[in-house]
C-alpha positions in Angstrom: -10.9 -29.7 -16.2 -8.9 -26.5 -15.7 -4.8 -27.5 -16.6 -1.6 -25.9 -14.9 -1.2 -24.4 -18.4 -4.7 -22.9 -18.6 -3.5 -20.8 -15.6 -0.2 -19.5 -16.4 -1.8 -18.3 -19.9 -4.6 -16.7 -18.3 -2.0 -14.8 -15.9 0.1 -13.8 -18.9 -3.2 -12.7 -20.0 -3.8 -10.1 -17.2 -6.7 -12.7 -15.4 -6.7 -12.1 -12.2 -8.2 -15.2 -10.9 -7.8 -19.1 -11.8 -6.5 -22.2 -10.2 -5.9 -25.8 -10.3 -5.0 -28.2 -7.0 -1.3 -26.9 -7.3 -1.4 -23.2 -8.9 -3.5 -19.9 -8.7 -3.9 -16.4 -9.1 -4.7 -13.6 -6.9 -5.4 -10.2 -7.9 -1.6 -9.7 -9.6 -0.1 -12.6 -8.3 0.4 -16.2 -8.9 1.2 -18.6 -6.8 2.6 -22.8 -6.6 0.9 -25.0 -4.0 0.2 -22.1 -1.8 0.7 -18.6 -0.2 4.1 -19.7 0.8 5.7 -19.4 -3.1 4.7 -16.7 -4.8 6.1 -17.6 -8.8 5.2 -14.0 -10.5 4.0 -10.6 -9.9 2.4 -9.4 -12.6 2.8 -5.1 -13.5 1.6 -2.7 -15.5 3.4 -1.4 -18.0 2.4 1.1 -20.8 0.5 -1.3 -23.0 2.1 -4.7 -21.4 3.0 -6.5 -18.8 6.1 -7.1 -16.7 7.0 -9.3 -14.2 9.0 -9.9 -11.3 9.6 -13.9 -11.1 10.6 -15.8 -7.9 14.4 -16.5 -8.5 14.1 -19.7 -5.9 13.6 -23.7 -6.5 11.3 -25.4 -4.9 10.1 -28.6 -6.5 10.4 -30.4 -9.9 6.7 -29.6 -10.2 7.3 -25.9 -9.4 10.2 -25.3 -11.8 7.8 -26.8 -14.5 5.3 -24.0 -13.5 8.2 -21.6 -13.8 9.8 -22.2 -17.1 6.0 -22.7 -18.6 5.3 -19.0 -17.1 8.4 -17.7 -18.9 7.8 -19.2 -22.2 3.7 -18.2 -21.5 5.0 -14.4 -21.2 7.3 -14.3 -24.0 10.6 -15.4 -22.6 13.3 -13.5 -20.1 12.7 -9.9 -21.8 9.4 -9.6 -20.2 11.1 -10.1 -16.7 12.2 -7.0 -14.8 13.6 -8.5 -12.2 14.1 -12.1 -10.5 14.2 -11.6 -6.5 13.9 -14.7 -4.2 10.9 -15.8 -2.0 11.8 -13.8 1.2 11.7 -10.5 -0.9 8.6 -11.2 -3.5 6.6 -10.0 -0.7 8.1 -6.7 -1.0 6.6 -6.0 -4.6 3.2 -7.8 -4.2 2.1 -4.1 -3.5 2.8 -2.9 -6.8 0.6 -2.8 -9.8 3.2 -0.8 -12.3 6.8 -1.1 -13.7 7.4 2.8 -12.9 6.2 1.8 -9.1 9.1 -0.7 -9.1 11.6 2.1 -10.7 10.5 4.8 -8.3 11.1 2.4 -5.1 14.4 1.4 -6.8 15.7 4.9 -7.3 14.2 5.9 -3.6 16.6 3.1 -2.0 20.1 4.3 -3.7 
């Protein structure tokens, strides 16, 4: 049987597919107990991988999936940025840091 932990490794991992009944991943994202909460976007990033995390609560279950994603990917320095849920959508389209940096730049 296939744990919440099993999951968030394999995302930190670059998977790009895995679940269990609450979590999964799709392509670079991964999501808690549906399409609704996006956790993570996973992006390329020379030889690593950076993430933009969902800066909302929504459950005690989710926050557990949270804080086990930032320990899974090395803690806070890995995070680029921390948006909330109405915005995640925004980055799902990018697949690289520089992406993210390009757009950011474009908008000032």
């Amino acid at each position: 049987m296939v744990k919440n932990e099993d999951v968030i490794e394999a995302f930190a991992q670059g998977k790009r597919e895995g679940k269990t009944k609450h979590l999964f991943i799709e392509g670079n994202v991964l999501y808690s107990y549906g399409y609704h909460f996006p956790i993570a976007i996973r992006l390329w990033e020379v030889d690593t991988y950076k993430y933009i995390i969902n800066s909302d609560r929504y459950s005690m279950t989710t926050s557990r999936h949270q804080n086990a994603l930032i320990r899974a990917i090395g803690g806070k320095k890995n995070i680029i940025k921390e948006v909330p849920t109405d915005r995640m959508e925004n980055y799902k389209k990018f697949t690289e840091v520089k992406e993210v940096m390009v757009e950011a730049l474009d908008n000032n």
